[in-house]
Structure formats: structure tokens, C-alpha cells
C-alpha positions in Angstrom: -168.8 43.7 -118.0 -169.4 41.0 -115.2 -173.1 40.5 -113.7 -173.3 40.9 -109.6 -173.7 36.9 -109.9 -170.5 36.5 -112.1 -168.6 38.8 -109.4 -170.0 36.7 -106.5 -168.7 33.6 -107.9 -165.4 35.6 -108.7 -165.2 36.7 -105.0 -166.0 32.8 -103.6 -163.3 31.5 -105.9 -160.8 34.1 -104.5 -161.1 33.3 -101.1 -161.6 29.7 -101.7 -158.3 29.5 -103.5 -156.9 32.1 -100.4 -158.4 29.3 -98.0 -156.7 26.4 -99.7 -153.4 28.4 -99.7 -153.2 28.8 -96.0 -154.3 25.6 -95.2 -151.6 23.7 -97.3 -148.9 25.6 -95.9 -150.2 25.2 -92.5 -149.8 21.3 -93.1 -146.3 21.6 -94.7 -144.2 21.0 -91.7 -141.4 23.1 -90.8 -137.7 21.7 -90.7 -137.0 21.1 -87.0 -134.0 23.6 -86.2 -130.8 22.6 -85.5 -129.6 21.4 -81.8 -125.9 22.4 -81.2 -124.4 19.3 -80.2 -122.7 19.0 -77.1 -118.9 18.5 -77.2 -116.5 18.0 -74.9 -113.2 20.1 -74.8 -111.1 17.3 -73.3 -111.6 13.5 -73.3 -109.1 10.9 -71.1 -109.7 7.7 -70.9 -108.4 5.9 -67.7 -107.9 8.4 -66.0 -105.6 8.0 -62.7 -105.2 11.1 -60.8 -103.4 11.7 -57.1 -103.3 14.4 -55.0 -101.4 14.9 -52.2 -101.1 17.3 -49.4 -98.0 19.6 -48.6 -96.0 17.1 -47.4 -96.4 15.0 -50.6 -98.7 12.1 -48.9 -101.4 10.7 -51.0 -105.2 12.6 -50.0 -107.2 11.2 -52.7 -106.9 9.1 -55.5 -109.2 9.8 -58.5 -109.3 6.8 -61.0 -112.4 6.6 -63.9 -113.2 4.6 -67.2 -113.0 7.8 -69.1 -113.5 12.2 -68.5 -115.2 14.4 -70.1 -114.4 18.0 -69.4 -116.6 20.8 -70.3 -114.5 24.1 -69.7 -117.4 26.8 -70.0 -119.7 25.2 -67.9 -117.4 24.1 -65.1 -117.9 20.3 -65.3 -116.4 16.9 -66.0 -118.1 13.9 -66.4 -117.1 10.7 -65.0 -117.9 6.9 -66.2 -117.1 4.2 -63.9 -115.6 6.4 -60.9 -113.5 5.1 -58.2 -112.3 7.9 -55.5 -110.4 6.7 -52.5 -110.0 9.0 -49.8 -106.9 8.4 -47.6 -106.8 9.0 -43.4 -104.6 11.5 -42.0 -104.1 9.8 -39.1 -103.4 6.6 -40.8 -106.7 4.1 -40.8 -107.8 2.4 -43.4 -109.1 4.6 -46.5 -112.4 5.4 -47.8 -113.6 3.8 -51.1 -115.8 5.1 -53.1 -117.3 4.1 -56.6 -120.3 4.6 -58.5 -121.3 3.9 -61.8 -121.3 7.7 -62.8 -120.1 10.9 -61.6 -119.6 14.5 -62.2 -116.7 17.1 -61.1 -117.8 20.5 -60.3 -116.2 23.8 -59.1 -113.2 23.0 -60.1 -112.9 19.6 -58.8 -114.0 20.7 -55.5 -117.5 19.0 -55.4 -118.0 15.8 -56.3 -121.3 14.1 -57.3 -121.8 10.2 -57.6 -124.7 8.8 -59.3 -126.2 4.8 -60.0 -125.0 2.2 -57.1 -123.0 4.2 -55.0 -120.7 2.5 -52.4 -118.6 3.5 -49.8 -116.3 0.7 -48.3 -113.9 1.0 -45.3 -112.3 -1.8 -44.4 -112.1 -2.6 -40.4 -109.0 -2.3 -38.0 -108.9 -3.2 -34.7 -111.6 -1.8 -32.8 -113.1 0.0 -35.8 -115.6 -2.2 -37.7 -115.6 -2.2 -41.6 -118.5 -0.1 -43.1 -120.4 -0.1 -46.3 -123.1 2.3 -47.4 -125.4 2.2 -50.6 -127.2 4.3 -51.9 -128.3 6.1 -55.3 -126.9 9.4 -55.2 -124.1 10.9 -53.1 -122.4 14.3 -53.1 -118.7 15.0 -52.1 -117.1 18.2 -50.7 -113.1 16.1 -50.5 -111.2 19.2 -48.6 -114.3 19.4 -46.7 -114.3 16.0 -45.6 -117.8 16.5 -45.7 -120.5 13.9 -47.7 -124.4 14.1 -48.0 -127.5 11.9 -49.4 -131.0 12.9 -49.6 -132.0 9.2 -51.0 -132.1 6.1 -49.4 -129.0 4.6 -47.7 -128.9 1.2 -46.1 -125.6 1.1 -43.9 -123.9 -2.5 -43.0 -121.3 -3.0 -40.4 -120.5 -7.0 -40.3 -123.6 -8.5 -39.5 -125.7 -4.9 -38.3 -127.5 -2.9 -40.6 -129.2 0.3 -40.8 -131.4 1.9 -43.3 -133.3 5.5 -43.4 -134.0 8.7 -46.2 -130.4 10.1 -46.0 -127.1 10.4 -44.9 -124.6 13.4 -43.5 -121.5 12.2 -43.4 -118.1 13.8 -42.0 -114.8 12.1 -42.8 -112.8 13.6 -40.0 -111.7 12.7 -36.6 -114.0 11.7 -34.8 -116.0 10.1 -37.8 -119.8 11.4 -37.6 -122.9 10.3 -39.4 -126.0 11.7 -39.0 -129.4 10.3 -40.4 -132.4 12.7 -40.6 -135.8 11.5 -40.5 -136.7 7.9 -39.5 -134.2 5.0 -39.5 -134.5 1.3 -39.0 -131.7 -0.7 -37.0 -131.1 -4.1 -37.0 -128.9 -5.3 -34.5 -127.6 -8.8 -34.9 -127.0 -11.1 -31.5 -123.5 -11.7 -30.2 -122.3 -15.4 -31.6 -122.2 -18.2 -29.2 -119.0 -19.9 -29.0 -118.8 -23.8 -29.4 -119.1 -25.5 -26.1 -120.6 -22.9 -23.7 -122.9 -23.6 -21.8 -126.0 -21.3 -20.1 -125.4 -22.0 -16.3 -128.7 -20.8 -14.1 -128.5 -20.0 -10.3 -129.9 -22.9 -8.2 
């Protein structure tokens, strides 16, 4: 028959072994679970892709390092993109490449990531472009292009930066810049052997 002491000590060894219990298997750490990876359903590498309209002439020109389609969530990744966007009315194409890209809704939205650039070469009256800029989405059939990050815009030896760009590729050609933009306006050249004449 135990004393009251003996069943004190009885009862602090109980709950000090019940203590030590809890606190070991709060310290054993639990196997992280397991992340389904991510993969692809489709993979080409250099790609080349044209589409035309009706009439079988070239629209657009879809050319990339390598694709990566993901068929349940609607996308397709792009690495090293280069779109070129052809003029109906015959001028000279829009280039654009960036170093990343993604296709959405089918191939109907496009979105350019890291050192975008769009180049169009000048013809005539119509001065060659380039805009830069971090991030730039696409609507192709739209004709329609936006930017909410910086852009800096050059056009031979003028330049233009500001917070974004709205772009639309038909004809006319629009841009729009919201918010603040800064211009620089470069001075007409002098040719060799003018001269300033002043009234007497």
C-alpha cells in the first residue's frame, strides 16, 4: 500500500514523463509534403510558326528558343521570343522580342517579359521606331499593345520616355502615353557650307 508521499512522487513522475513525451515529438520535425511538379504537356524547341490571313499572306510570324504548353491552364511559355507583325497595307513590319513570353487564351494574348523591344524600320516619310521597356502585353487580331512600366521611345536622334504605353497597330498608327512624359527633341543638322546670313 503506497503512502500519500509515495503517490505524489508517482503522480510527478507521470506527468513528467507525459511532459517529456510531448515535447520530443513536438521537436521531431514533420516530413515536408510533397509538391506536385509542374510539367509541361508539350515541349518544341525552335519553334517557327506563321499565320496568315484568308488570302494566305503572312500576319504574324511567331519564332522562340523553345514552348512550353500547359493545356489545363491555358498557357505556353516562351524563351527567347521573336514575334513580327506584318502591315496590311504593306510598310515595313513590327518586330518584337523579348527575353520571355507567355501565350494566353489560346494564343490570342500575348505577354512579353525582360528587355522588351519593338523595332520598325523607317520608309519614306515614316521614321524608324524603337521602344523598350520591361513588360508588354499583346492582343495580335486586336492590333492593340499596352505597358504599364516604363518605356523610353527613340525615333533617329528624338527620344521620349514616360510610365506607359497604349499602343494601336492599325492605320493610322496611335500611341498614347498616360501620365507624365519627357521629350527630347534633337536640332535639325546643319549641312556643310551654309552659312547664317542676317538682314542688314
Amino acid at each position: 500500500m503506497w503512502t500519500t508521499r509515495q503517490g505524489r512522487l508517482a503522480m510527478l513522475f507521470v506527468v513528467l514523463a507525459v511532459g517529456t513525451w510531448w515535447l520530443l515529438q513536438s521537436l521531431i520535425e514533420e516530413p515536408a509534403p510533397r509538391v506536385r511538379e509542374r510539367t509541361p504537356n508539350h515541349i518544341v524547341w525552335d519553334l517557327d510558326a506563321i499565320e496568315t490571313d484568308v488570302g494566305g499572306r503572312p500576319e504574324r510570324h511567331l519564332a522562340a528558343d523553345q514552348l512550353r504548353q500547359y493545356v489545363d491552364e491555358d498557357l505556353a511559355e516562351l524563351d527567347q521570343p521573336h514575334l513580327t507583325l506584318f502591315d496590311r497595307a504593306g510598310g515595313p513590319p513590327w518586330r518584337v522580342e523579348s527575353k520571355r513570353g507567355f501565350l494566353l487564351s489560346k494564343g490570342q494574348e500575348v505577354h512579353l517579359r525582360d528587355q522588351v523591344q519593338i523595332d520598325r524600320a523607317g520608309v519614306g516619310a515614316n521614321r524608324s521606331l524603337r521602344l523598350q521597356t520591361s513588360e508588354l502585353r499583346l492582343w495580335p487580331k486586336r492590333e492593340y499593345a499596352q505597358s504599364d512600366h516604363p518605356v523610353r521611345l527613340e525615333s533617329d536622334h528624338d527620344w521620349l520616355t514616360a510610365a506607359g504605353v497604349r499602343l494601336w497597330d492599325g492605320h493610322p498608327f496611335r500611341a498614347e502615353f498616360p501620365g507624365r512624359a519627357h521629350i527630347f527633341v534633337a536640332p535639325a543638322p546643319v549641312e556643310k557650307g551654309s552659312t547664317t546670313s542676317t538682314a542688314p
